[in-house]
C-alpha positions in Angstrom: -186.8 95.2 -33.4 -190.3 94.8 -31.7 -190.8 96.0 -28.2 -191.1 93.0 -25.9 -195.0 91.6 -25.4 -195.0 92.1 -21.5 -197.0 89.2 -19.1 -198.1 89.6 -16.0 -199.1 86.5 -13.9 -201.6 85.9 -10.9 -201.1 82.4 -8.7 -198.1 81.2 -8.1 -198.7 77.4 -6.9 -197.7 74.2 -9.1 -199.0 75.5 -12.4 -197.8 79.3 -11.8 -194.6 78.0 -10.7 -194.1 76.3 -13.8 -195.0 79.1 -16.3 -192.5 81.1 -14.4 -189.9 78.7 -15.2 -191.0 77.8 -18.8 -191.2 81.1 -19.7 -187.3 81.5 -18.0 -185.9 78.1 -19.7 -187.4 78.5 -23.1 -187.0 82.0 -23.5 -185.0 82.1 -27.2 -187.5 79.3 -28.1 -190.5 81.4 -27.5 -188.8 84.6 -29.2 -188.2 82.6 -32.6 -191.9 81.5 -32.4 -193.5 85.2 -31.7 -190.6 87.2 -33.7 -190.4 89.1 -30.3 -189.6 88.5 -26.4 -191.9 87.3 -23.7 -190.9 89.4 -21.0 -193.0 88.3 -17.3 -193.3 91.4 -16.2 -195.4 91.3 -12.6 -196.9 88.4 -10.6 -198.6 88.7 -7.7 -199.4 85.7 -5.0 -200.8 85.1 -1.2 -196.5 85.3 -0.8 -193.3 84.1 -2.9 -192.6 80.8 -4.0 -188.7 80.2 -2.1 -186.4 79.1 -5.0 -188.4 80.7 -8.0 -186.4 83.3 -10.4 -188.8 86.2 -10.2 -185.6 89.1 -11.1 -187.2 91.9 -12.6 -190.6 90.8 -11.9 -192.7 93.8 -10.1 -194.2 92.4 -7.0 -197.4 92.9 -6.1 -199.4 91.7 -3.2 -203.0 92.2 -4.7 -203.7 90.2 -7.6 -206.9 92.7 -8.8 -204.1 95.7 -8.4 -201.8 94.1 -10.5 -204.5 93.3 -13.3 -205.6 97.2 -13.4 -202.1 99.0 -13.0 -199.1 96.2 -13.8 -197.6 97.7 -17.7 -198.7 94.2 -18.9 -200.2 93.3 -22.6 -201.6 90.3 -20.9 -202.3 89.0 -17.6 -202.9 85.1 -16.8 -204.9 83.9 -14.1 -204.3 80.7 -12.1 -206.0 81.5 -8.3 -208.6 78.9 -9.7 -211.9 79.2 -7.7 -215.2 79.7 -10.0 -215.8 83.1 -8.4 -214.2 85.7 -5.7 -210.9 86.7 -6.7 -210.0 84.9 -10.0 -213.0 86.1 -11.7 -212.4 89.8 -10.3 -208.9 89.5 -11.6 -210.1 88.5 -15.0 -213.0 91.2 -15.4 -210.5 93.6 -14.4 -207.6 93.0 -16.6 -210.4 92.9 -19.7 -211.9 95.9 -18.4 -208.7 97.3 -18.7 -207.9 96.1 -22.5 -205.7 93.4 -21.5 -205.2 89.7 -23.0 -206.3 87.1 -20.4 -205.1 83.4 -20.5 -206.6 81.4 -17.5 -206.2 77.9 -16.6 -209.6 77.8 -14.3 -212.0 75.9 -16.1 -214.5 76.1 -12.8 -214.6 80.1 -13.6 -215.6 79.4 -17.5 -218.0 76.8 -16.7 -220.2 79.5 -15.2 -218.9 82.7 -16.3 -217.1 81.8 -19.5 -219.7 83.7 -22.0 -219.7 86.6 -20.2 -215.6 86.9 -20.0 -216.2 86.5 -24.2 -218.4 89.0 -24.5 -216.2 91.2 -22.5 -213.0 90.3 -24.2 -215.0 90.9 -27.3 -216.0 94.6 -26.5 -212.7 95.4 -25.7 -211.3 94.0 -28.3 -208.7 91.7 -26.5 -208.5 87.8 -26.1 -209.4 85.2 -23.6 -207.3 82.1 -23.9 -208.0 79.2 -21.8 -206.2 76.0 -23.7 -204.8 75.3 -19.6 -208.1 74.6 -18.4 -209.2 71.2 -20.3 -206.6 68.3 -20.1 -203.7 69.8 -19.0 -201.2 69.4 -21.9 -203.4 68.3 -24.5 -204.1 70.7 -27.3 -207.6 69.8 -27.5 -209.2 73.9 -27.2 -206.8 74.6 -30.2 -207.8 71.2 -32.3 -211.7 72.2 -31.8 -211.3 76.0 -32.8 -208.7 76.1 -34.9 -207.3 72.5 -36.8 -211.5 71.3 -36.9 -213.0 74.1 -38.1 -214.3 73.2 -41.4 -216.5 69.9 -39.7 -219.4 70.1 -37.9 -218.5 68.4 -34.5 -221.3 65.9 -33.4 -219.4 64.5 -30.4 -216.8 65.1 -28.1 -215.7 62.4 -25.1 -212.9 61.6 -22.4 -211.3 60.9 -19.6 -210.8 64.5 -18.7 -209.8 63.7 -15.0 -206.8 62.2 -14.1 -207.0 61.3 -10.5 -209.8 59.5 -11.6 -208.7 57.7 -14.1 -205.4 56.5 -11.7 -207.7 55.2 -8.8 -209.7 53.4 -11.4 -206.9 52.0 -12.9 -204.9 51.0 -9.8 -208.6 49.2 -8.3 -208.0 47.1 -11.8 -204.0 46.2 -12.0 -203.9 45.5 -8.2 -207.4 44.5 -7.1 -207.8 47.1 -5.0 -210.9 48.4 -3.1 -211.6 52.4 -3.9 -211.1 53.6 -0.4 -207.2 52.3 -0.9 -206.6 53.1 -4.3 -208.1 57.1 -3.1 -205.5 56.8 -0.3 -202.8 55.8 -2.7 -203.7 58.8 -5.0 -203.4 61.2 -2.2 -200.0 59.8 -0.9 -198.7 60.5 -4.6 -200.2 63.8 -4.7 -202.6 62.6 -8.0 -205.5 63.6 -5.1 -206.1 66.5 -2.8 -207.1 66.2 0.7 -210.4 66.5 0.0 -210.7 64.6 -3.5 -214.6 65.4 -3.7 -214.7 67.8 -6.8 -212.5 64.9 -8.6 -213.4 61.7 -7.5 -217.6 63.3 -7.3 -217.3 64.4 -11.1 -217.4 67.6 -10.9 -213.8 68.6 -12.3 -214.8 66.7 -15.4 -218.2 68.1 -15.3 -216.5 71.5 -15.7 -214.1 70.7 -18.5 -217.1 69.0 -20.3 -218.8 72.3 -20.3 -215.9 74.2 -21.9 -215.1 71.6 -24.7 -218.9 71.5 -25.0 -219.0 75.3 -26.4 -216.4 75.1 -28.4 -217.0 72.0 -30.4 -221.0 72.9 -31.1 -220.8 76.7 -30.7 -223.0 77.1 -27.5 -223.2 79.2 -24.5 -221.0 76.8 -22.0 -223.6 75.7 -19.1 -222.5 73.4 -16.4 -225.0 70.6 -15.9 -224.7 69.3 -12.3 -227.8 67.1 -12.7 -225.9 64.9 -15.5 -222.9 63.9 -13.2 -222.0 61.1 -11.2 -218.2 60.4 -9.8 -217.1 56.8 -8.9 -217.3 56.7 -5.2 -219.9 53.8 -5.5 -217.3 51.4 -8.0 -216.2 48.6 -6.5 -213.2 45.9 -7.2 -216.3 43.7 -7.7 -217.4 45.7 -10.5 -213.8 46.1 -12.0 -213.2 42.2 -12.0 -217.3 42.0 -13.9 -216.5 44.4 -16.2 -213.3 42.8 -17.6 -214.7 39.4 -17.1 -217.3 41.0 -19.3 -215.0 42.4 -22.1 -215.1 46.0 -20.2 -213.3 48.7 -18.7 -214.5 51.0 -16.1 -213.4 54.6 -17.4 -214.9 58.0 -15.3 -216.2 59.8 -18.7 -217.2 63.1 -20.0 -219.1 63.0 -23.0 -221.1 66.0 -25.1 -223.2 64.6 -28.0 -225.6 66.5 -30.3 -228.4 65.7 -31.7 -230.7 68.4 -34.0 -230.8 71.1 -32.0 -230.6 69.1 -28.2 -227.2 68.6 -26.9 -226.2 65.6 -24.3 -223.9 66.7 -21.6 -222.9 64.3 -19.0 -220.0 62.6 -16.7 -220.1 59.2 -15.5 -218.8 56.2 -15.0 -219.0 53.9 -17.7 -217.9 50.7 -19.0 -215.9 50.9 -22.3 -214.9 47.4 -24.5 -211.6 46.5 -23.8 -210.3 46.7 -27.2 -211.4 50.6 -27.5 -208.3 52.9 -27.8 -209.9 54.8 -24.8 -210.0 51.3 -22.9 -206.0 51.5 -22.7 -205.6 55.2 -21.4 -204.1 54.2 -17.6 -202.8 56.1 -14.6 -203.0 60.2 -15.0 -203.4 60.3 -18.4 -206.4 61.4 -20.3 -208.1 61.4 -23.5 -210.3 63.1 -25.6 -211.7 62.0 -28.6 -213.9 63.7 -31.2 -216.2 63.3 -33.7 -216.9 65.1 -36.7 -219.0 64.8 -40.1 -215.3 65.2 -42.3 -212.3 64.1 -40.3 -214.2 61.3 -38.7 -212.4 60.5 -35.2 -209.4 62.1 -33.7 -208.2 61.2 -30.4 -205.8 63.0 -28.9 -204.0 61.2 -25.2 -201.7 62.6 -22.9 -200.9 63.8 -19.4 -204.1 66.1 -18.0 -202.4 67.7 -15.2 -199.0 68.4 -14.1 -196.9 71.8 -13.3 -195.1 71.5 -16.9 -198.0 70.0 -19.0 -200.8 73.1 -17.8 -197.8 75.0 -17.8 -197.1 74.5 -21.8 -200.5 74.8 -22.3 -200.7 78.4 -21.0 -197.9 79.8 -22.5 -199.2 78.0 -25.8 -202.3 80.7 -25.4 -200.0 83.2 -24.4 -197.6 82.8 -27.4 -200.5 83.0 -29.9 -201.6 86.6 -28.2 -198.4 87.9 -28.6 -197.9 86.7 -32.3 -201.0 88.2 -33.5 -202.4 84.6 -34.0 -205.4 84.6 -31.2 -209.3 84.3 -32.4 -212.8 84.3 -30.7 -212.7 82.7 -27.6 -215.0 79.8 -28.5 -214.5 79.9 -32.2 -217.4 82.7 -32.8 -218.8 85.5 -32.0 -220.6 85.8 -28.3 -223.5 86.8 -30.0 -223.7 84.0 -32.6 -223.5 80.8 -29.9 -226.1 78.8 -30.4 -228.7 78.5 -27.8 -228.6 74.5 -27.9 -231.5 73.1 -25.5 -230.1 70.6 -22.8 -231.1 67.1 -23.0 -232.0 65.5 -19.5 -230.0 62.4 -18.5 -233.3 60.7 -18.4 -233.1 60.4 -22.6 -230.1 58.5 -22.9 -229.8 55.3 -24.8 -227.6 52.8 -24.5 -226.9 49.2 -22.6 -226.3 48.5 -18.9 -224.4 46.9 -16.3 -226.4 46.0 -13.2 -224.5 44.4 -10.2 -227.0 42.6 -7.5 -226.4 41.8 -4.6 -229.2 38.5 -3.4 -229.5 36.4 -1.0 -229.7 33.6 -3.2 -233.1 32.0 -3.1 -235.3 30.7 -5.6 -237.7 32.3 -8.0 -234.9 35.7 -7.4 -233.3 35.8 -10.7 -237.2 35.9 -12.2 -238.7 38.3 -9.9 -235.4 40.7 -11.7 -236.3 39.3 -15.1 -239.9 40.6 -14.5 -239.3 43.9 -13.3 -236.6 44.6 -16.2 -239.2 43.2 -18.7 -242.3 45.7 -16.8 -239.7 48.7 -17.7 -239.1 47.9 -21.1 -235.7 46.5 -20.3 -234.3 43.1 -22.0 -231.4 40.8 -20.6 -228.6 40.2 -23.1 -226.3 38.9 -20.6 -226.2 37.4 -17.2 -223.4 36.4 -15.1 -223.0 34.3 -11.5 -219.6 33.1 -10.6 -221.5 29.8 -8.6 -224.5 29.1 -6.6 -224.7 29.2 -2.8 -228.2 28.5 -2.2 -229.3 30.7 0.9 -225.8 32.8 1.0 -225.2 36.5 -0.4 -224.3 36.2 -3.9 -223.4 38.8 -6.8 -225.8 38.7 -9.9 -224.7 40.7 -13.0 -226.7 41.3 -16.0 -225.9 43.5 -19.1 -229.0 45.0 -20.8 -230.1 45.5 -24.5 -230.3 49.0 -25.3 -232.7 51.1 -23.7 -233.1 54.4 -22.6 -232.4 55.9 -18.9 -235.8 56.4 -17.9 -237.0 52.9 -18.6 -233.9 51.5 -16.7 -234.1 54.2 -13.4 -237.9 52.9 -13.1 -236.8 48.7 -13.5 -234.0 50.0 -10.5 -236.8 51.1 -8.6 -238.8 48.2 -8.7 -235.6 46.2 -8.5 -234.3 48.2 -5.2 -237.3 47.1 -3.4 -237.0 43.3 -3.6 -236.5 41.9 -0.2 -233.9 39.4 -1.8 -231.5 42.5 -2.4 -228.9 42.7 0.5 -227.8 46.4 -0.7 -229.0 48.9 -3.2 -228.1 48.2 -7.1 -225.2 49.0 -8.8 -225.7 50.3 -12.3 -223.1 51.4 -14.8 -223.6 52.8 -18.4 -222.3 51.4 -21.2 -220.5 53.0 -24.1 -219.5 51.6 -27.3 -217.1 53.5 -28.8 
């Protein structure tokens, strides 16, 4: 019989917790699947979790000690934190010839190349299915199940305490400030909710599912992101007046040798299978020149969901079954040049707010038109002639540029009781 493949785990909160007991409850499970036992060997946290089975566990207080000396075949990481101690504990356990499986998709958005490379020249795995949509296989689907196409887009709702504020501000008519404190309440949100509810968190995953559909080196665009602080009911009642949802979105396109990478808010049709994804759910759907369009839904965070997700990587490692990192070689990602927000192409929702006066709607009309931008749409629920009124209009297509310079000219109206709102729109 083989000997057992030995794990040793860093971070004990929600998600450690959760591998500790998955790996506990579905033991036999896991042994059928490898053709040998998962044994967690060490773990090391800030202190022990009360009520966590950690028997024959080796205990140690220093994470980085633990991924040099612990007798572990692999070592998974869940600190979290892009740099400091998670990444230390990662380049050490590689350094030392050790399997890694890490949940911490703010460490691979900047470091995630290098950790290949290393992985690579020591001839051991990184594994990091836990850090993009929580239980959704998506890392697996892009490297593995669509390898024969040549992926031309992947997009999603990749945050789910996003995507429940948005979605309580539309069942319940909610304003964002409630629906945030709502989220929090639940636990959906963190104290301070600004990596989530600023875009970053998506940002982050984009960046990861980026490399491995087109083969690139991951590169976190910050510049292309935008969170939903400035959504409003008002825009939520529009948009589905409108034929729209509002959905917080990451999307990665190519095009020839550019690649689009951005995260926003945007308003989807209503009859779009992404439209429909409520609550803490999320999506990802993807593109490519053979399979056409998969979309794959389910719940993005969770102790058990990121949990089955890591001990997914971790059961590949042990049965032999793990590949490159981002479904090449290091040295073979392509060098894919960034495309600036500014080149984006598409249609728009623009919420005004007017006093409502005469010769208004026309003095809008004319900057639009002076940018290049045409009116397909526009919407006012009823006149009020001197009162503060909302004005929507949807645009033809056009590209970013041309509508960031009609805002402009637009923004300085003295008609305009408060700055513009403007929303993408994507049709999938």
């Amino acid at each position: 019989m083989s000997s057992p493949f030995r794990v040793a785990l860093a971070g004990l909160g929600t998600v450690g917790g959760g591998t500790v007991r998955l790996l506990r409850e579905q033991a036999e499970l896991i042994e059928k699947r490898v053709g040998r036992r998962v044994d967690l060997v060490a773990a090391s946290a800030l202190e022990k979790p009360p009520g966590l089975d950690l028997s024959g566990v080796r205990w140690f207080a220093d994470a980085v000690t633990m991924a040099a000396e612990a007798e572990a075949d692999l070592v998974i990481e869940l600190i979290g934190g892009a740099h400091g101690i998670a990444l230390k504990v990662c380049e050490t356990a590689l350094t030392a010839g050790k399997h890694v499986v890490t949940a911490n998709k703010a460490m691979l958005a900047y470091h995630g190349a290098d950790l290949a490379a290393l992985a690579e020249s020591k001839g051991v795995f990184l594994g990091f299915e836990a850090s993009v949509a929580g239980g959704i296989p998506v890392i697996k689907v892009l490297r593995e199940g669509l390898a024969a196409n040549r992926i031309t887009e992947v997009h999603g709702i990749l945050n789910g305490t996003c995507n429940y504020i948005l979605s309580r501000m539309r069942q319940d008519k909610m304003e964002f400030s409630a629906a945030l404190d709502e989220a929090q309440g639940l636990g959906y949100a963190e104290a301070d909710p600004a990596t989530d509810i600023d875009g970053i968190d998506a940002a982050h995953k984009v960046a990861i599912l980026a490399s491995v559909a087109f083969g690139c080196p991951v590169r976190f665009a910050p510049a292309n992101v935008e969170g939903i602080r400035h959504v409003s009911a008002m825009d939520i009642k529009y948009a589905e007046l409108l034929g729209y949802r509002i959905k917080l979105l990451g999307i990665a396109r190519r095009s020839g040798t550019v690649l689009e990478q951005r995260v926003h808010p945007a308003l989807v049709p209503v009859d779009a299978p992404i439209a429909s994804v409520e609550g803490v759910f999320n999506a990802v759907a993807v593109v490519g020149d053979f399979v056409d369009k998969v979309m794959l839904v389910g719940r993005g965070a969770g102790a058990a969901p990121t949990a089955s997700a890591v001990v997914a990587d971790v059961i590949d490692v042990a049965a032999g079954r793990a590949s490159f990192a981002f479904g090449v070689p290091v040295a073979l990602l392509d060098a894919i040049e960034p495309a600036p927000l500014s080149v984006r192409a598409g249609a728009y929702y623009l919420r005004l707010m007017v006093r409502d006066h005469v010769g208004v709607l026309a003095a809008v009309a004319q900057a639009l038109s002076g940018a290049g931008v045409s009116i397909a749409k526009v919407f006012q629920d009823e006149r009020s002639p001197g009162e503060k009124v909302p004005v929507v209009l949807i645009t033809h297509d056009t590209e970013e540029s041309s509508m960031q310079a009609a805002l402009k000219t637009i923004g300085a109206h003295p008609a305009l009781l408060e700055p513009p709102r403007m929303i993408r729109i994507e049709q999938f």
